[in-house]
Backbone as CSV, one residue per row, in Angstrom:
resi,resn,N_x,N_y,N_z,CA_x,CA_y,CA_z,C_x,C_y,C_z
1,UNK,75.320,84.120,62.345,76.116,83.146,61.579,77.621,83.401,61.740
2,UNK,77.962,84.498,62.904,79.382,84.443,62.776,79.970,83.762,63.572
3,UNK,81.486,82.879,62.797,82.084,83.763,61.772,82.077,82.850,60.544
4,UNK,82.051,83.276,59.743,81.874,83.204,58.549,82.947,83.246,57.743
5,UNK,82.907,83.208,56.358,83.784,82.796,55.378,83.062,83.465,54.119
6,UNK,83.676,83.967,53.113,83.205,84.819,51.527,83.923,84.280,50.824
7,UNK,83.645,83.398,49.960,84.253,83.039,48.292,82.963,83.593,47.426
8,UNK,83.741,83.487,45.904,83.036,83.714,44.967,81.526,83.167,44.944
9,UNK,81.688,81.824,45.775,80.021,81.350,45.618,78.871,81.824,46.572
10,UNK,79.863,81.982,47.727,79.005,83.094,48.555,79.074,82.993,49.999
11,UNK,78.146,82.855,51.188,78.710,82.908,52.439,78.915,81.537,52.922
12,UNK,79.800,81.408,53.585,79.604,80.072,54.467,79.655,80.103,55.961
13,UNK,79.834,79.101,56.636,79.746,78.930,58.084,78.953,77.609,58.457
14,UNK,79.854,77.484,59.679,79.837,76.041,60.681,78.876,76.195,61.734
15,UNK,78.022,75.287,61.690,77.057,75.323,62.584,76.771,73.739,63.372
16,UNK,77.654,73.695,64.375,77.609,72.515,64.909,78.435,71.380,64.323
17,UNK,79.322,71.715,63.866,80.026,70.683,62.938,79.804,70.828,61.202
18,UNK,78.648,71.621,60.846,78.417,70.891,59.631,78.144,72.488,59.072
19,UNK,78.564,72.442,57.805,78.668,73.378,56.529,77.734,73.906,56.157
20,UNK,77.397,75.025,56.329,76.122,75.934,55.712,76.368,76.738,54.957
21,UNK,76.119,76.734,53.830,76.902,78.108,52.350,74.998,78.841,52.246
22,UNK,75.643,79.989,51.578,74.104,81.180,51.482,75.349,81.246,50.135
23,UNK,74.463,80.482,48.567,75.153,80.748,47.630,74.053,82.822,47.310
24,UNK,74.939,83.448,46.243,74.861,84.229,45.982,73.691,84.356,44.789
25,UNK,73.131,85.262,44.350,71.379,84.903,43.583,72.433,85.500,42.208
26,UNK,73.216,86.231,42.222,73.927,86.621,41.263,75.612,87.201,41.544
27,UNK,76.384,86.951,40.440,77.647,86.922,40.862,78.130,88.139,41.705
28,UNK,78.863,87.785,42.467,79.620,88.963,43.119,80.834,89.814,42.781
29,UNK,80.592,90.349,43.015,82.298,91.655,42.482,82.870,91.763,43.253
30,UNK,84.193,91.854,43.202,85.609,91.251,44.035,85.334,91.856,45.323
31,UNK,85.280,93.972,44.606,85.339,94.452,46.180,84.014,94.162,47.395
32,UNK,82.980,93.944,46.627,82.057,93.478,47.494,82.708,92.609,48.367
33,UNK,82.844,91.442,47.892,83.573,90.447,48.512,84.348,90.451,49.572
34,UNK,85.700,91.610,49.584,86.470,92.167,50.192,85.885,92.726,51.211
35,UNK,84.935,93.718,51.413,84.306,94.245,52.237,83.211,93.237,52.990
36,UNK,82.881,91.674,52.569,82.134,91.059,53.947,83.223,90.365,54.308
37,UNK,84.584,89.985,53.804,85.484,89.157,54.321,86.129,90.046,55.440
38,UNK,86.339,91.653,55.063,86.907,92.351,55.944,86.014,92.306,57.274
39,UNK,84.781,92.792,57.248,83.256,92.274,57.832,83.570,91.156,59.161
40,UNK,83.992,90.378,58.373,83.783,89.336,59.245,85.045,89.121,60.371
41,UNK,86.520,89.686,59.279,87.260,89.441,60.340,87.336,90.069,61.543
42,UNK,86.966,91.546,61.202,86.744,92.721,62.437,85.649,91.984,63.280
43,UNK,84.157,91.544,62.986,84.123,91.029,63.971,84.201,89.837,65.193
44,UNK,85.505,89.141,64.133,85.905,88.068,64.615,86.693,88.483,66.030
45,UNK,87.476,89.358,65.633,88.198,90.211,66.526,87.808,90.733,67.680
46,UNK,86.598,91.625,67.413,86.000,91.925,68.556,85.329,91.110,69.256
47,UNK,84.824,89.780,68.671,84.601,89.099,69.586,85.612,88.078,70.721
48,UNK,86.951,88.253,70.011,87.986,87.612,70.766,88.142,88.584,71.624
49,UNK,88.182,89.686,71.935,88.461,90.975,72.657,87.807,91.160,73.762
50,UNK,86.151,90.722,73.259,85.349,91.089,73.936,85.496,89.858,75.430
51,UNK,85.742,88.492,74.932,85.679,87.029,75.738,87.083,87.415,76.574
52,UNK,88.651,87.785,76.084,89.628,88.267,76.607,89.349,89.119,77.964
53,UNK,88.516,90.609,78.063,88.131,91.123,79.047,87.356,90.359,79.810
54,UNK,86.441,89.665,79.067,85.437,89.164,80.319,86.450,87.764,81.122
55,UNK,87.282,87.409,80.655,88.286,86.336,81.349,89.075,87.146,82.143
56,UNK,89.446,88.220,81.725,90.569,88.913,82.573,89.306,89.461,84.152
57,UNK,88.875,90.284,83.561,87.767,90.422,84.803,87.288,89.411,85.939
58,UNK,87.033,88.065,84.988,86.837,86.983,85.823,87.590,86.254,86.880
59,UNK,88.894,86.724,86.391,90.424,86.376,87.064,90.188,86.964,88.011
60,UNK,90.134,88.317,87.807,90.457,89.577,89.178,89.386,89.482,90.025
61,UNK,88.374,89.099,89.715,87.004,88.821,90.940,87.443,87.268,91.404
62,UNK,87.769,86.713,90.974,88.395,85.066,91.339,89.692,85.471,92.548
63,UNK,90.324,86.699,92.320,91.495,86.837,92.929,91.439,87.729,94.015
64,UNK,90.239,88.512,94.028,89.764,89.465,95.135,89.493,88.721,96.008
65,UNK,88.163,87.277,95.425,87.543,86.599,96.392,88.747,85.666,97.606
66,UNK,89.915,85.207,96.539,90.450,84.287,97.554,91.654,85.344,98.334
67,UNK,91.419,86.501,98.076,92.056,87.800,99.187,91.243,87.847,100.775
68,UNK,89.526,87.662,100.209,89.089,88.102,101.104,88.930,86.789,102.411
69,UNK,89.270,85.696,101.747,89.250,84.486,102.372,90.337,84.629,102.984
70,UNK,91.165,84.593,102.122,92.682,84.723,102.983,92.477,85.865,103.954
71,UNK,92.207,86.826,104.111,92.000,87.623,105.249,91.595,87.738,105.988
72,UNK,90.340,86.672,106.298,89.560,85.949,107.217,90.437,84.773,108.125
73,UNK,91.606,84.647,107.639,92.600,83.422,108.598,92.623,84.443,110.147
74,UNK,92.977,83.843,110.974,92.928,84.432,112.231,94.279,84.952,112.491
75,UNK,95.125,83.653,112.029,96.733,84.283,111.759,97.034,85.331,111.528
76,UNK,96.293,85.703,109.887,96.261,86.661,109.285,95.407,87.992,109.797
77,UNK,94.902,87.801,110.220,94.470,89.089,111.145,94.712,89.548,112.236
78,UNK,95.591,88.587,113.042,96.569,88.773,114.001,97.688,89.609,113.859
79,UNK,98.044,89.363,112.376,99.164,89.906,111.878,99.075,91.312,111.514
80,UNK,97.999,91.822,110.911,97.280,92.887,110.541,97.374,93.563,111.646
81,UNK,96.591,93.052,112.739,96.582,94.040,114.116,97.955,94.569,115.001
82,UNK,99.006,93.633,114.604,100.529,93.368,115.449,100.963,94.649,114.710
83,UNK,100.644,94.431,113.130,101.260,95.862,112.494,100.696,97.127,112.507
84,UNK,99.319,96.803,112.848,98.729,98.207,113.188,99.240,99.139,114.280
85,UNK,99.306,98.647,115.322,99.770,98.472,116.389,101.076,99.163,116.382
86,UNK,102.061,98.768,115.855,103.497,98.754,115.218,103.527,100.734,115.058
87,UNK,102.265,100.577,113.822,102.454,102.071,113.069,101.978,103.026,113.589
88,UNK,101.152,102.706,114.910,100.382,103.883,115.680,101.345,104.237,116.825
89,UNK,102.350,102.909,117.556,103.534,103.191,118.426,104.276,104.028,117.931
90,UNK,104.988,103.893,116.520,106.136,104.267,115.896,105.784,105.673,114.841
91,UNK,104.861,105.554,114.660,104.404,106.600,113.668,103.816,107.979,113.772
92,UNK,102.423,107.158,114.676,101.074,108.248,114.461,100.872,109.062,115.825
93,UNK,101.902,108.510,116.551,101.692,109.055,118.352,102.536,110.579,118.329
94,UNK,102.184,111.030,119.246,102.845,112.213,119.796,104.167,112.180,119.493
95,UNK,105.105,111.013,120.147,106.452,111.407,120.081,106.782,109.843,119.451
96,UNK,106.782,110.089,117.833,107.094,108.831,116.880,108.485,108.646,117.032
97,UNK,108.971,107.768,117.043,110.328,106.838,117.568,110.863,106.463,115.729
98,UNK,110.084,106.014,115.344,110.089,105.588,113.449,111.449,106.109,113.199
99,UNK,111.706,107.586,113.400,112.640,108.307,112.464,113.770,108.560,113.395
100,UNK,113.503,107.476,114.358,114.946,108.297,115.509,115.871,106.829,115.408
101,UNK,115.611,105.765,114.791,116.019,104.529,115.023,116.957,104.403,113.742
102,UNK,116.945,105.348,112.773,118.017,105.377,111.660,119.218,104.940,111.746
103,UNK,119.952,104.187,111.173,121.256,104.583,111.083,122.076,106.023,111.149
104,UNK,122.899,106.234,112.054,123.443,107.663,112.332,124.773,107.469,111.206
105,UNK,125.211,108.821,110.295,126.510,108.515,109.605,127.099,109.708,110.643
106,UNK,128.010,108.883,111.297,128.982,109.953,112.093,130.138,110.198,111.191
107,UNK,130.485,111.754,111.638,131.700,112.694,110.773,132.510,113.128,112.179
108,UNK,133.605,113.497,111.335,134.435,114.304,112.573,134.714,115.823,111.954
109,UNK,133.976,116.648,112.772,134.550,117.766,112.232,135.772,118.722,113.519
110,UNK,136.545,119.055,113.327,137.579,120.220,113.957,137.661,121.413,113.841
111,UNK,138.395,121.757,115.196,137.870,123.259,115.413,138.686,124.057,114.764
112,UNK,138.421,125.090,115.002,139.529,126.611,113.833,140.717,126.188,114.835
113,UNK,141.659,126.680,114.004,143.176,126.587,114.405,143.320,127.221,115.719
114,UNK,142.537,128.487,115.954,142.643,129.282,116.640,141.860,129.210,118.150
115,UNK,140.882,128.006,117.592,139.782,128.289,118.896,140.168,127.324,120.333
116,UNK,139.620,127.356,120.978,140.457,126.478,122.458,138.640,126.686,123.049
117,UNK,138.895,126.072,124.182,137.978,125.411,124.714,137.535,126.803,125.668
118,UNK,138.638,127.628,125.614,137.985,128.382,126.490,137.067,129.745,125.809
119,UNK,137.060,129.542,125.066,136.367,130.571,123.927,135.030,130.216,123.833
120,UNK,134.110,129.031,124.653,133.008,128.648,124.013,131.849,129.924,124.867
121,UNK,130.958,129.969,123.585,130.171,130.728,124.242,129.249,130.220,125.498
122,UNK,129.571,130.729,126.773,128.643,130.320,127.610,127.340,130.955,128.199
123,UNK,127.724,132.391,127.495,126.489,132.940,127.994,125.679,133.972,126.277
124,UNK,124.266,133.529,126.574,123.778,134.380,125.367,122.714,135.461,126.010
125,UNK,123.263,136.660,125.162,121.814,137.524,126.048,120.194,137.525,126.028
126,UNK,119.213,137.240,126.449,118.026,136.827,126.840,116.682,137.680,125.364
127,UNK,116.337,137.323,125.307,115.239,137.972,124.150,114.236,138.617,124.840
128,UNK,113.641,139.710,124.710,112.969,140.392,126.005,111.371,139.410,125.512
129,UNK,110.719,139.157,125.819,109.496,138.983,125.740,108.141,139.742,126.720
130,UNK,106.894,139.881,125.772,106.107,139.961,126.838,105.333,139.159,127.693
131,UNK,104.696,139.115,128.090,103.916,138.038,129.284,103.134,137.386,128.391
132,UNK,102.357,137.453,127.290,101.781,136.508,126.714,102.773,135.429,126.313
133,UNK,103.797,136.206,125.329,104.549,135.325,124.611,105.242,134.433,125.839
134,UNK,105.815,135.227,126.939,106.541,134.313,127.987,106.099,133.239,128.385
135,UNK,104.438,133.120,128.825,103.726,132.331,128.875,103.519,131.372,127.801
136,UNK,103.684,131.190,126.934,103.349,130.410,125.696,104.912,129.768,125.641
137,UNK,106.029,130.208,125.927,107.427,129.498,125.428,107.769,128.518,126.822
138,UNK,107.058,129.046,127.665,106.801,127.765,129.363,106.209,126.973,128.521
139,UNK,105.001,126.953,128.503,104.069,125.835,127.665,104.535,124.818,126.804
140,UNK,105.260,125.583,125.843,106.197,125.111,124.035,107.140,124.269,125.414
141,UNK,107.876,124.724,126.226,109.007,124.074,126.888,108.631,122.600,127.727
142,UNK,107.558,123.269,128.185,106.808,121.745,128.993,106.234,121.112,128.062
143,UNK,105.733,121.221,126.922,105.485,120.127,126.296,106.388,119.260,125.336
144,UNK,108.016,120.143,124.438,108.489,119.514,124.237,110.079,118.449,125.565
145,UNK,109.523,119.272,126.871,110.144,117.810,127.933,109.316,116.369,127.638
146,UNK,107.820,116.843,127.950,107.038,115.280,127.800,107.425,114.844,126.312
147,UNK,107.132,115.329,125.616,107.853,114.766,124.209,108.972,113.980,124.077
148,UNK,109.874,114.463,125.284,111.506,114.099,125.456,111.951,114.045,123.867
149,UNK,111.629,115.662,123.491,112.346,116.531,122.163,113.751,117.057,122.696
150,UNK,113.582,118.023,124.065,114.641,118.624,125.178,114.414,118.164,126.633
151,UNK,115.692,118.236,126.732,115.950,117.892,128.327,116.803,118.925,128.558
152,UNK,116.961,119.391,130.097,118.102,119.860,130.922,119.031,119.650,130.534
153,UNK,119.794,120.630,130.482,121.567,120.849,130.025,121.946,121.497,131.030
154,UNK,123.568,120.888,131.045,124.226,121.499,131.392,125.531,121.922,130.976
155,UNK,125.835,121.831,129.701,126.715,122.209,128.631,127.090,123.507,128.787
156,UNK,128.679,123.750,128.368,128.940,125.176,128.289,128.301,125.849,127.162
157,UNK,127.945,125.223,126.459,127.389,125.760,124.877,126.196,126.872,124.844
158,UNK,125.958,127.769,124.375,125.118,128.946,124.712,124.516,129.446,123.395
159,UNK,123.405,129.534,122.648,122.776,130.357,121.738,121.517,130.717,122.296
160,UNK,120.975,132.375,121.719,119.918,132.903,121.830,119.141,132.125,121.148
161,UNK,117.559,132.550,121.854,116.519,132.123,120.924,115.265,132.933,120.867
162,UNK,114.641,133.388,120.058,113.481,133.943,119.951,112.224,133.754,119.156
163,UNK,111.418,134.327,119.735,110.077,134.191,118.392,109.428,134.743,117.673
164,UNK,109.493,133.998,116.501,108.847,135.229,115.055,107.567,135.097,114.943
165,UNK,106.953,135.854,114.746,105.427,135.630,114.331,105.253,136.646,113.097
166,UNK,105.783,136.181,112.176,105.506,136.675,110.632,104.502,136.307,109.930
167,UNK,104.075,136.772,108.572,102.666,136.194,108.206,102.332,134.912,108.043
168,UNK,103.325,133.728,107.858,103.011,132.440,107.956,102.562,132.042,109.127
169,UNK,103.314,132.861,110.132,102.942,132.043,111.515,101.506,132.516,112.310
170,UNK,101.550,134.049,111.753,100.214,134.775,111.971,99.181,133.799,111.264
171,UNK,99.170,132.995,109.937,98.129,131.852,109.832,97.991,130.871,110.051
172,UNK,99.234,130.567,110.963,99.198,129.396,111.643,98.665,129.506,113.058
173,UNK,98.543,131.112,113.384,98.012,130.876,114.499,98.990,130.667,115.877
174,UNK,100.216,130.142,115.228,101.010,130.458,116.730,102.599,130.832,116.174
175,UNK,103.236,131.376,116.961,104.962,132.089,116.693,105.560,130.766,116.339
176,UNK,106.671,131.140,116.150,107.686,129.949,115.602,108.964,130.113,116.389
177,UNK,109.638,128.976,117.335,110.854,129.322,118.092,112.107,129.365,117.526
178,UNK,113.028,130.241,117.134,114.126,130.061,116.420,115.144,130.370,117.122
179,UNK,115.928,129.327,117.108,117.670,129.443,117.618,118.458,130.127,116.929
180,UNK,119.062,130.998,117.167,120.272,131.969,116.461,121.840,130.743,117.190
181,UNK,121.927,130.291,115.824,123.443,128.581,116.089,124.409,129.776,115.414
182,UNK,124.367,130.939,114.903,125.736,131.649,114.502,127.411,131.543,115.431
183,UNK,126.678,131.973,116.503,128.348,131.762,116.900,128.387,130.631,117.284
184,UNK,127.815,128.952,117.820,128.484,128.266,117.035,129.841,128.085,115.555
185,UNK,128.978,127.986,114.558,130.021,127.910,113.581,131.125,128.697,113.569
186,UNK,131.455,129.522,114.405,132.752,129.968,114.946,133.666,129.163,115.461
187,UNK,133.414,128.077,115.662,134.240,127.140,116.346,134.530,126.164,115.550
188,UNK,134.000,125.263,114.907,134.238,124.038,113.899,134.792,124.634,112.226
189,UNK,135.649,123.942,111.728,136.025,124.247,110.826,134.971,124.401,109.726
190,UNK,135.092,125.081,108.452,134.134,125.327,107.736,133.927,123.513,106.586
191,UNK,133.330,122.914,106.272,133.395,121.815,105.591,131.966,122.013,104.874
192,UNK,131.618,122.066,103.729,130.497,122.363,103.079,129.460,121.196,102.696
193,UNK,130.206,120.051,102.140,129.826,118.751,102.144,130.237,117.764,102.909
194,UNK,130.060,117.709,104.160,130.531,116.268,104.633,130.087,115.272,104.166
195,UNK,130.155,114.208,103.461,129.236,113.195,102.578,130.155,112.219,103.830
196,UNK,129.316,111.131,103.835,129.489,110.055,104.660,130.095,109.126,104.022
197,UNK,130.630,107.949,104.330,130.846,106.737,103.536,130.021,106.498,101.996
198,UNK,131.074,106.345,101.562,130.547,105.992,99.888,129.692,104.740,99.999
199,UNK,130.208,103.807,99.965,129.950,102.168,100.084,128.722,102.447,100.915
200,UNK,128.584,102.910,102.183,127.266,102.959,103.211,126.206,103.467,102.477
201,UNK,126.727,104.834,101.534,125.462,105.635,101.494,124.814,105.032,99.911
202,UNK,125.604,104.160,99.213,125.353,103.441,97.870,124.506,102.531,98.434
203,UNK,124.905,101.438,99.622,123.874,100.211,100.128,122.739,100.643,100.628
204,UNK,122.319,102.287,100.936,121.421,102.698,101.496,120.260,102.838,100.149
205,UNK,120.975,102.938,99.052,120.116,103.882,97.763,119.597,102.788,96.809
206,UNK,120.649,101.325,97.426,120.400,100.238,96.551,119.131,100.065,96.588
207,UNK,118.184,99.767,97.644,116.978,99.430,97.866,115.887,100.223,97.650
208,UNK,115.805,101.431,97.394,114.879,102.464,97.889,114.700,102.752,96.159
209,UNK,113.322,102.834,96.472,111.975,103.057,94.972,111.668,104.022,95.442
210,UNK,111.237,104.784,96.431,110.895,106.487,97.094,111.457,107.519,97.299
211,UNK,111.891,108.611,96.744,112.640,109.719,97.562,111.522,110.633,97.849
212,UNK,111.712,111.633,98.663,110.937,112.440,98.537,111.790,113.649,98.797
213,UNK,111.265,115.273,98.448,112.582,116.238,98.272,113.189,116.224,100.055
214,UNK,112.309,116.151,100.822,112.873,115.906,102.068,114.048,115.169,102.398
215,UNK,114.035,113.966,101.733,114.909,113.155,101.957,116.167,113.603,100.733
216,UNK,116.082,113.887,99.842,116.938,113.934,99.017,117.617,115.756,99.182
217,UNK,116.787,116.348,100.089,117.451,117.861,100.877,118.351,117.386,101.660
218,UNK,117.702,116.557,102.499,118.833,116.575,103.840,118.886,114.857,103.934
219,UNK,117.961,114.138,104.092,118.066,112.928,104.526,119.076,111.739,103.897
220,UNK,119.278,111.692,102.495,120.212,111.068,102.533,121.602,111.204,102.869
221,UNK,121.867,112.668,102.521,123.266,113.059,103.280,123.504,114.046,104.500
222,UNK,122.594,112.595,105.445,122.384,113.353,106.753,123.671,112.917,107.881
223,UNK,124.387,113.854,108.339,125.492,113.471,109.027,125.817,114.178,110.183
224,UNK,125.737,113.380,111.666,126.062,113.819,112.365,127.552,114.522,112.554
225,UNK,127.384,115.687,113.258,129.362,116.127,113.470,129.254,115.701,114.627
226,UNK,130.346,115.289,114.629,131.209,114.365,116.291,131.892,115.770,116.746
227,UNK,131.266,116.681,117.246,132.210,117.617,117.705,131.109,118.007,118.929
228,UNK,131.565,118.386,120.172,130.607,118.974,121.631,129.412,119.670,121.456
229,UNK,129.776,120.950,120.085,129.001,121.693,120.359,128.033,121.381,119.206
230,UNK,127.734,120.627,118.632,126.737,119.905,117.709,125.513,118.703,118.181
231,UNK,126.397,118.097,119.216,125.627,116.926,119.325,124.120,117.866,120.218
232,UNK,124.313,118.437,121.108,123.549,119.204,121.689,123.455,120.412,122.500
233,UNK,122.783,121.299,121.503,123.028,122.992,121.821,121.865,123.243,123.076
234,UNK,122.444,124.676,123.570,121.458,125.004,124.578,121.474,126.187,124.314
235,UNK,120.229,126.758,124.327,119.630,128.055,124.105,119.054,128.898,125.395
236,UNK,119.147,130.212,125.256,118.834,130.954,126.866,117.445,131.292,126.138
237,UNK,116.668,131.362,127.378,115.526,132.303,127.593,115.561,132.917,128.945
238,UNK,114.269,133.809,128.957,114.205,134.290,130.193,114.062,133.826,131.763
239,UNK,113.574,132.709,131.099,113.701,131.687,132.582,113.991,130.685,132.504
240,UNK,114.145,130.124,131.701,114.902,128.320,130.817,116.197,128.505,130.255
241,UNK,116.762,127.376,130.519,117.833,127.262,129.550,117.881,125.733,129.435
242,UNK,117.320,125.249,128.109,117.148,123.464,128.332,118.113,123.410,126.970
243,UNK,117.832,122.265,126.705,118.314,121.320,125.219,117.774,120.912,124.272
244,UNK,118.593,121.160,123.266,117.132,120.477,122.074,118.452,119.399,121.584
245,UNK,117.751,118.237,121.774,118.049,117.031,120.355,118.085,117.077,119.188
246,UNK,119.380,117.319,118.787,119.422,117.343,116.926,118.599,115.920,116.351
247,UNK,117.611,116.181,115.839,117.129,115.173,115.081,118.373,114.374,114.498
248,UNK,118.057,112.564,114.130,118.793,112.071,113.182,118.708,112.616,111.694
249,UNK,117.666,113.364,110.965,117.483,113.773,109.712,117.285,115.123,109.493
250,UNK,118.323,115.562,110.642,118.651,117.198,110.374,119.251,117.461,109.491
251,UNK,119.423,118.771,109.672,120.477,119.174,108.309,122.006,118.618,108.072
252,UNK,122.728,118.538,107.077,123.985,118.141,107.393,125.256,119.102,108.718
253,UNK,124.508,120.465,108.191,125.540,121.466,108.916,125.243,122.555,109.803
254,UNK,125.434,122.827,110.744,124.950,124.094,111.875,124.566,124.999,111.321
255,UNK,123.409,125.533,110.775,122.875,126.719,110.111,123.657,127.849,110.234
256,UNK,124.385,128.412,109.007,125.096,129.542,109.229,123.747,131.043,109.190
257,UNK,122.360,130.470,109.151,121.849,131.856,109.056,120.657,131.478,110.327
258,UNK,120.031,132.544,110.848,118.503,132.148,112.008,117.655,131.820,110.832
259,UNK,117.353,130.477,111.252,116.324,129.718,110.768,114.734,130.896,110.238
């Protein structure tokens, strides 16, 4: 009979248009009363609650279905594949392009008062290795050429490089190559923050709902130095001496310590 109605004479309710009362066999007392009127409104309620979910539900299966239609267009799955496509070129391959196509913020940094061109280091002394490891930094070298990570130099620019195999790398299973860039920063003036354009790096932040600490370490105030011995260093080994490409989302500044 719900929903219903409680006066003094007793229950009522609509049934098809027309008035049905359940008078009471003897009078009622207020709070009685109170307690089927309360009765009724609670489950008036829950039944509005209950019809609310089942409409909302009904929506979202109504709205899945014309997803899955729409995704059946040929257009539309053309489009799907063009971008798949897109994210496996740019992304998921060996040597992802995605993060090299950035906007570059170029800086100018200058050298110590003192330094001249003929001061650059051109020669670094060699890291002794043994034949395993020697063998393994050929390998690391030929695969980051196909990568086209490094290429051939021929720059006066000169830092050592060697390899650690400490307990991280012992569970990783292979050494780690590290450039000693110290005497570098002998040459460029010391500048701690180069921050790039205000206005540039505000229109960059306008849009963006994501940081991640990566990006907010180095990537947003990522800035190339316009100076020789930055754009691309060369490191000695025992039988190589190639180049490595500063990433676009390197650090801002030439590591004053070995990585």
């Amino acid at each position: 009979i719900y929903p219903f109605y409680v006066n003094e004479i007793g229950l009522h309710t609509k049934i098809m248009g027309k008035t049905i009362s359940f008078p009471f066999l003897t009078a009622a007392k207020q709070k009685e009363i109170a307690q089927l009127q309360s009765s009724s409104i609670y489950k008036q309620i829950n039944s509005i609650h209950l019809k609310q979910n089942f409409i909302n539900s009904s929506q979202e299966e109504v709205a899945y279905l014309r997803i899955e239609e729409q995704l059946q267009n040929p257009n539309i799955q053309k489009k799907i594949l063009d971008l798949e496509q897109i994210i496996k070129a740019k992304i998921c391959t060996d040597v992802p392009n995605a993060f090299w196509e950035r906007k570059q913020h170029i800086i100018t940094l200058s050298y110590e008062k003192d330094f001249n061109e003929k001061q650059i280091p051109t020669k670094a002394r060699p890291t002794q290795m043994n034949a395993e490891l020697l063998e393994y930094c050929k390998k690391e070298i030929q695969s980051l050429l196909e990568k086209k990570l490094i290429r051939p130099s021929k720059l006066p620019w000169s830092c050592a490089a060697l390899y650690v195999n400490n307990a991280s790398e012992k569970e990783q299973g292979v050494p780690r190559l590290v450039i000693n860039y110290k005497p570098l920063n002998k040459a460029p003036q010391w500048i701690r923050y180069p921050i790039p354009n205000k206005r540039d790096l505000l229109n960059r932040l306008y849009a963006a709902k994501v940081f991640s600490k990566f990006d907010m370490k180095s990537g947003l105030l990522s800035c190339n130095p316009l100076i020789p011995c930055s754009q691309i260093c060369g490191f000695d080994l025992n039988e190589a001496q190639e180049a490595r490409k500063m990433n676009q989302s390197a650090k801002i500044w030439i590591p004053t310590n070995v990585d």
